[in-house]
C-alpha positions in Angstrom: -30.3 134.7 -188.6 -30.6 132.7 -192.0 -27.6 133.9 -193.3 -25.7 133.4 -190.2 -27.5 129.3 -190.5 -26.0 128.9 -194.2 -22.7 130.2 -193.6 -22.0 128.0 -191.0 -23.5 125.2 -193.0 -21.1 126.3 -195.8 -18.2 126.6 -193.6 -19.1 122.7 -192.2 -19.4 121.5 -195.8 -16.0 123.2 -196.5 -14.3 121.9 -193.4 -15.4 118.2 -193.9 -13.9 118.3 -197.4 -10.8 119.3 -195.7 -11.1 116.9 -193.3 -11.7 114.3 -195.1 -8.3 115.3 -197.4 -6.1 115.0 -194.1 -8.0 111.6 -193.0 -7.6 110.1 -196.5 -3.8 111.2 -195.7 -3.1 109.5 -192.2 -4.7 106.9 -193.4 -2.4 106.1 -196.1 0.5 107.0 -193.2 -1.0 104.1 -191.3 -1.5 101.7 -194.2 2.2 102.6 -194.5 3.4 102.1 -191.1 1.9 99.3 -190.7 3.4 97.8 -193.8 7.0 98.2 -192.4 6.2 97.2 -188.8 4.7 93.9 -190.2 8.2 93.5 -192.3 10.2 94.1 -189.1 8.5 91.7 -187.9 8.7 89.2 -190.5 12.9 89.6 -190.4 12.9 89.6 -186.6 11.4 85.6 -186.8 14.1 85.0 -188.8 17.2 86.5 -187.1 19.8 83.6 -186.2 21.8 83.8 -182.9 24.9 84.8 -183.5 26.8 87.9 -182.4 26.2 89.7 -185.7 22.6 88.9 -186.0 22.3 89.9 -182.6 23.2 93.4 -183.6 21.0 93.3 -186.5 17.9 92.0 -184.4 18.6 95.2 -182.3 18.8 97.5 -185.7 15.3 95.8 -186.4 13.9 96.4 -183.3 15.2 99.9 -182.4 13.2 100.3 -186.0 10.5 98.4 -185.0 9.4 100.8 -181.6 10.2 103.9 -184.2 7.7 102.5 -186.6 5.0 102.2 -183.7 5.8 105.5 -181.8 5.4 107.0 -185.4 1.7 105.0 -186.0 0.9 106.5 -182.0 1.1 109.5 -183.3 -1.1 109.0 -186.4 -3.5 107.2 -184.1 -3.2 110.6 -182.0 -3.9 113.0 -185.2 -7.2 110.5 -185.8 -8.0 111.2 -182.5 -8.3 114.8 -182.4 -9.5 115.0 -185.6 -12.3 112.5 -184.6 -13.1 115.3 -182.1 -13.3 118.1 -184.5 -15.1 116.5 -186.5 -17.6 115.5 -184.4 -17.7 118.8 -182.4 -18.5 120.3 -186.1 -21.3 117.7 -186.9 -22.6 118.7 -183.6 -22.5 122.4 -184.4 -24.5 121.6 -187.6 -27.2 119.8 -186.0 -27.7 122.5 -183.4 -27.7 125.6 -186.8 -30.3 122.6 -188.5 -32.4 122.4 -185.3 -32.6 126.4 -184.7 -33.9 126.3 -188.7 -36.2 123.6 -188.0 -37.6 125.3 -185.1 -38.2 128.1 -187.5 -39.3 126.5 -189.8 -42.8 124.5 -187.7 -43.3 127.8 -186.2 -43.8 129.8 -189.6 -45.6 126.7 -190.7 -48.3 126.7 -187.8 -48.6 130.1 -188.4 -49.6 129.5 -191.6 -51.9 126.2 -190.9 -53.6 128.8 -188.7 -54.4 131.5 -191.5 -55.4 128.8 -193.5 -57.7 126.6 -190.7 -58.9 130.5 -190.4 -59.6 130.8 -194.3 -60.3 127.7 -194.9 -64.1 128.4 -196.6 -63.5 127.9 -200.5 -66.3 130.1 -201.2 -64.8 132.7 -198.9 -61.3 132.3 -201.1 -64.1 132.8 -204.6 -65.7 135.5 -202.7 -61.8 137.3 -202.3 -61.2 137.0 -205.5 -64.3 137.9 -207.2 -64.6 141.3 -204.8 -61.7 142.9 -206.4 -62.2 146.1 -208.1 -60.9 145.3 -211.4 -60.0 142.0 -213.4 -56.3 142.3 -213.3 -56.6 142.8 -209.5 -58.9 139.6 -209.0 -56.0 137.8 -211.3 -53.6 139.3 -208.5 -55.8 137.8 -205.5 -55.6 134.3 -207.2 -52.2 134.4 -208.2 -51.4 135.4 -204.5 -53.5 132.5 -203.0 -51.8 130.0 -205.2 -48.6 131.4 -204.0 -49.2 130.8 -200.6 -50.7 127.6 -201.1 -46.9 126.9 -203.2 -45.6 128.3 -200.3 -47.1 126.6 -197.4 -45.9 122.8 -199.5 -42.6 124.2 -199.6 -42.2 124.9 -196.2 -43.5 121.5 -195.0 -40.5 120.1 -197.4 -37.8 122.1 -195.8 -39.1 120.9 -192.4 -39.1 117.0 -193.7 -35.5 118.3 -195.4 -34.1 119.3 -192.3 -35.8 116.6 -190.2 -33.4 114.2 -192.9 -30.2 116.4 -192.3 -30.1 116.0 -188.7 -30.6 112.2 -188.7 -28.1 111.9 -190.9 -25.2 114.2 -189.1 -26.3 112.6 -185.7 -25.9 109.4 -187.8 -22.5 110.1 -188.9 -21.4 111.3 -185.4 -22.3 107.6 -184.0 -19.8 106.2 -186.5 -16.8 108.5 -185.9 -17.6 107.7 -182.1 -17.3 104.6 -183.0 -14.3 104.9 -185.0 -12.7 106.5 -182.3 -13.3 104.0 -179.4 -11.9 101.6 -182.6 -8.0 103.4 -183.0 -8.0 104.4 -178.9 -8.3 101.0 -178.6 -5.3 100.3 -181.7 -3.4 103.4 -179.8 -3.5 101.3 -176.5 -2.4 97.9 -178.4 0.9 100.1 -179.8 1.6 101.2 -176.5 1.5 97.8 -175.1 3.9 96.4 -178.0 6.0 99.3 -177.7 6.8 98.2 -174.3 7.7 94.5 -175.3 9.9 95.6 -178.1 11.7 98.1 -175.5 12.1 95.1 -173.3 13.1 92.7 -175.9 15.9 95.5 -177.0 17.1 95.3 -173.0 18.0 91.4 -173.1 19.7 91.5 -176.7 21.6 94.3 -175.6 22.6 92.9 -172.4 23.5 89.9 -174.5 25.9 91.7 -176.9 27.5 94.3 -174.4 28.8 91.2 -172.6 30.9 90.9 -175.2 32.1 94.1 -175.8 35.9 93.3 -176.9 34.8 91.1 -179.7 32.7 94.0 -180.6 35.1 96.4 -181.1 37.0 94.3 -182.9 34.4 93.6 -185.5 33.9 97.1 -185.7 37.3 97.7 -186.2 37.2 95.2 -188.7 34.0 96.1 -190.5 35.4 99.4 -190.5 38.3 98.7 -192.6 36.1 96.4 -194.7 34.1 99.1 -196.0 36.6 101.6 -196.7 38.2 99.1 -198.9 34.4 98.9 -200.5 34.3 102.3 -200.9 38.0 102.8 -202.0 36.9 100.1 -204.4 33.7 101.4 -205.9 35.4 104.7 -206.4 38.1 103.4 -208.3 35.5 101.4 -210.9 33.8 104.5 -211.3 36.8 107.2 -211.5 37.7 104.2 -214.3 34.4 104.3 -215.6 34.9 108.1 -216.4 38.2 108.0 -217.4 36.9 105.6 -220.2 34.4 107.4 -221.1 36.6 110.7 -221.1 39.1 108.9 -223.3 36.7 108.1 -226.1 35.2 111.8 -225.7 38.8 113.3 -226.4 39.4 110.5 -229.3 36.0 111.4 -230.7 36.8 114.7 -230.7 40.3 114.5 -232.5 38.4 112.4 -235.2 36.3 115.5 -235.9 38.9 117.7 -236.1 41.0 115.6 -238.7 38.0 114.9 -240.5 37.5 118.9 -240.8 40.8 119.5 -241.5 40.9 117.0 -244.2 37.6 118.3 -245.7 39.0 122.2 -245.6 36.6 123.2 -242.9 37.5 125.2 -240.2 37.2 123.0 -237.0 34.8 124.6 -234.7 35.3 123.9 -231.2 33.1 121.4 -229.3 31.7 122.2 -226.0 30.6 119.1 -225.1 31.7 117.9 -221.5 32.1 114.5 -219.7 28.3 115.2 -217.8 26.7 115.8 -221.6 27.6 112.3 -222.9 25.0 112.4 -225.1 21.4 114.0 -225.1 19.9 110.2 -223.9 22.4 110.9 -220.9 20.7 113.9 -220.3 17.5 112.8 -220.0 17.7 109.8 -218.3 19.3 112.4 -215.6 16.2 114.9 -215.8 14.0 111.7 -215.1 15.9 110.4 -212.4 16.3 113.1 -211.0 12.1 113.9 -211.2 11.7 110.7 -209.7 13.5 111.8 -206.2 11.8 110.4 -203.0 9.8 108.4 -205.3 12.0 105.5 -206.6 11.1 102.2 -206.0 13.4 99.9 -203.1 16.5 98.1 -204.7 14.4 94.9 -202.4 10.9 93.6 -202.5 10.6 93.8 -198.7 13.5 95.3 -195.7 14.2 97.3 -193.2 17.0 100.2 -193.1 19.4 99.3 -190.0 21.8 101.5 -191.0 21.7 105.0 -192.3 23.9 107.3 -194.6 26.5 108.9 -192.8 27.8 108.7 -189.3 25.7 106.5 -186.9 25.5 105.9 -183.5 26.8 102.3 -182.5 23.3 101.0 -181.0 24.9 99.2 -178.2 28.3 100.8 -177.6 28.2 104.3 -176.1 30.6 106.9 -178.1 31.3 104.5 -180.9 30.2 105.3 -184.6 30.5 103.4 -187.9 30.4 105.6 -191.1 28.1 104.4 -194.1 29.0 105.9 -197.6 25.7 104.5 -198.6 22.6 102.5 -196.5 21.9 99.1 -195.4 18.8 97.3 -196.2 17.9 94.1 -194.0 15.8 92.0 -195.9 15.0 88.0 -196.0 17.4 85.4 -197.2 17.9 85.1 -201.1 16.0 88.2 -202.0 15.8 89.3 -205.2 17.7 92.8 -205.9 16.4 94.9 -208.2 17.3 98.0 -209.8 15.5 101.5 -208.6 15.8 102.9 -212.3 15.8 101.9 -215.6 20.1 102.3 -217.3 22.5 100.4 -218.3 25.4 98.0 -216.0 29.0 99.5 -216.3 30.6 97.3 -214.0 30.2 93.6 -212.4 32.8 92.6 -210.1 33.6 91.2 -206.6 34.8 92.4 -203.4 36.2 89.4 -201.2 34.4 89.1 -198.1 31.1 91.5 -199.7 30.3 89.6 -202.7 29.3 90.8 -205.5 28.9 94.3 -207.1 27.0 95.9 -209.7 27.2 99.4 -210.8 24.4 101.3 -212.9 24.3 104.1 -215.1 21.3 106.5 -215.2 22.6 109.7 -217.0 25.1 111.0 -214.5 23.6 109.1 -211.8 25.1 105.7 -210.2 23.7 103.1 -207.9 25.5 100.4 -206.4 23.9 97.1 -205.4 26.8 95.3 -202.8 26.9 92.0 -201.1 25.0 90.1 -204.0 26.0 86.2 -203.7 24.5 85.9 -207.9 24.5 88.3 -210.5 21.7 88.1 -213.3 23.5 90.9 -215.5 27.0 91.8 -217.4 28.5 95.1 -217.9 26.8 96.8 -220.4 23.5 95.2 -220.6 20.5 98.0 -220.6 17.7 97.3 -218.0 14.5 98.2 -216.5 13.2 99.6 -213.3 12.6 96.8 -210.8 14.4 94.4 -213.0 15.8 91.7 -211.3 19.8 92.0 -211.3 20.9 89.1 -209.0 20.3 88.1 -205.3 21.3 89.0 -201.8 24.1 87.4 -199.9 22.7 85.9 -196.5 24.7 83.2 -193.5 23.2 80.5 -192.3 19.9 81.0 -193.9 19.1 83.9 -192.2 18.6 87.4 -193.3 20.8 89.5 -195.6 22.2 92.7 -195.6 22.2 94.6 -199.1 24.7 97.9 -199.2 23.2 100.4 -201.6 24.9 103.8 -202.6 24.0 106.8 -205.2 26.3 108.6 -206.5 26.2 111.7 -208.5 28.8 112.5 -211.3 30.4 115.6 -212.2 33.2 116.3 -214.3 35.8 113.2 -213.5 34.7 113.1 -209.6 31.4 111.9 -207.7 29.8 113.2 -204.4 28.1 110.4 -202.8 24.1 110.9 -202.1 22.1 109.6 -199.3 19.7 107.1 -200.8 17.1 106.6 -198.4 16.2 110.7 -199.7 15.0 109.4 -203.1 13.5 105.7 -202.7 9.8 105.7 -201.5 9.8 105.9 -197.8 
């Protein structure tokens, strides 16, 4: 039975460690969450009301319900784990009460034999009738023993005694705890439904005007592709200059060899190895996926890489070569990595443009109304490179893309992968 008592006090101990590793990490979900909904919010107080904020206020709010129905189900995971944990405390207190038990009942048992023996010169007398001297040192060594014995068990009792106040202790707090996020879990639910209604009147606002819609889409649509047509011609430009003084580096070697008698050994360098500080500014950028900083100080993605899902038009999509980051008026953009600008330029109706380097990565920072930087300054992670373009005072919308190079192409990459989510 004693064994059976520790192992499931070492199997407790073992499980609240664990326990306490998966709270630690919903928490820091929450603390998370909670972070972006309170952004949301913060750009949803200053959406203007035009048509094209009006689709962004739905973007913000379709992100806003996600955000909560994602913290519901943290607040869910506390909840169950709440109960395991306290169905565990419980089943500790019940092992620590069956040892207690024990415990008082060996103890009385031994308060008897003692109340029994309790004559000193009765204990001398035991002692001095042994036989021999090294059995009357036995006798005594075996009375102090159980006199050791009887404090010890008195101090397991006390022991245990602690133990059980303090689980039962700790099982009043995670009650507690969990009355605390049912009550959070029931706030969500309540704010969940007056973002879903809020989303119903914008989006009976907008689909009123369905035409004009379509034609912005239409329009927006051939806006980007001139972006991206755009951007991909800087870079292919970019590589083709840096390709050209490759090859004219190279024919410099050669002549120099020649010149010098040597025989020219081919060089098997290529456009991705431009030099062994390209390559390890790749290796770090690429170590850093999921884990780079946001190209904004505070925003909300309303719209992701790839084909999406007009929010208020049914079987209409836009295509996004990279994402778009909501974010207050006049924010500072920053870059996600430290490199160097290759290009500054502007795209009429966008902005402005920069393009960084990081190995054989590139970002692109679009729709900036002020650039901080010129091509071919070297800067810092979360350096400030200019600010976002915003109407009216409102919010602003920053296009961001990563692109990865090989050879003299580059395959677009969907950002929102590697910046800290």
């Amino acid at each position: 039975m004693k064994r059976v008592i520790n192992v499931i006090l070492f199997l407790g101990l073992c499980f609240s460690v664990l326990s306490q590793s998966k709270s630690d990490k919903l928490k820091r979900e929450q603390k998370k969450l909670e972070s972006k909904i309170s952004n949301t919010k913060s750009l949803l107080q200053k959406v203007s009301s035009n048509r094209e904020a009006s689709l962004n206020e739905l973007k913000l709010i379709e992100n806003q319900i996600n955000s909560r129905e994602a913290l519901l189900k943290i607040f869910d995971n506390q909840v169950k784990m709440a109960d395991v944990y306290i169905q565990e405390k419980q089943e500790k207190v019940k092992a620590l009460t069956i040892r207690m038990e024990r415990l008082k009942a060996q103890y009385k048992e031994m308060i008897i034999n003692a109340y029994k023996n309790r004559n000193k010169n009765g204990q001398i007398m035991f002692v001095l009738s042994a036989d021999s001297y090294y059995e009357a040192q036995k006798r005594n060594k075996y009375l102090k023993s159980v006199s050791a014995l009887h404090k010890k068990q008195a101090a397991l009792i006390v022991q245990d005694q602690a133990k059980i106040k303090e689980e039962i202790e700790a099982i009043e707090i995670e009650k507690k705890k969990k009355q605390e996020t049912l009550s959070q879990k029931r706030q969500e639910r309540a704010k969940i439904e007056v973002d879903r209604s809020k989303k119903m009147e914008v989006l009976e606002k907008i689909q009123k005007e369905e035409g004009l819609l379509l034609a912005e889409i239409r329009k927006n649509e051939i806006k980007k592709q001139a972006i991206k047509k755009k951007i991909n011609e800087v870079i292919r430009k970019e590589l083709a200059e840096i390709e050209r003084k490759r090859k004219e580096a190279e024919r410099r070697r050669l002549e120099a060899a020649r010149e010098n008698g040597e025989t020219p050994k081919k060089n098997t360098t290529t456009l991705n190895d431009e030099s062994s500080e390209g390559k390890i500014s790749s290796k770090k950028f690429q170590n850093n996926r999921g884990a780079l900083p946001w190209p904004v100080g505070k925003g909300s993605i309303t719209e992701k890489y790839g084909k999406n899902q007009h929010p208020s038009l049914s079987g209409v999509y836009t295509n996004n070569n990279g994402i778009d980051i909501s974010c207050p008026a006049n924010s500072l953009v920053r870059t996600i990595f430290e490199g160097e600008v290759t290009s500054v330029f502007t795209i009429p109706g966008s902005g402005k443009v920069v393009i960084m380097k990081h190995g054989n990565y590139r970002t692109v920072y679009s729709n900036l109304k002020e650039t901080t930087v010129s091509k071919g300054d070297k800067v810092k992670t979360k350096q400030q490179i200019g600010t976002i373009l915003s109407e009216n005072n409102s919010i602003g919308v920053l296009h961001f893309e990563l692109h990865l190079v090989s050879g003299t192409s580059t395959k677009s990459l969907n950002p929102a992968l590697w910046i800290d989510r």
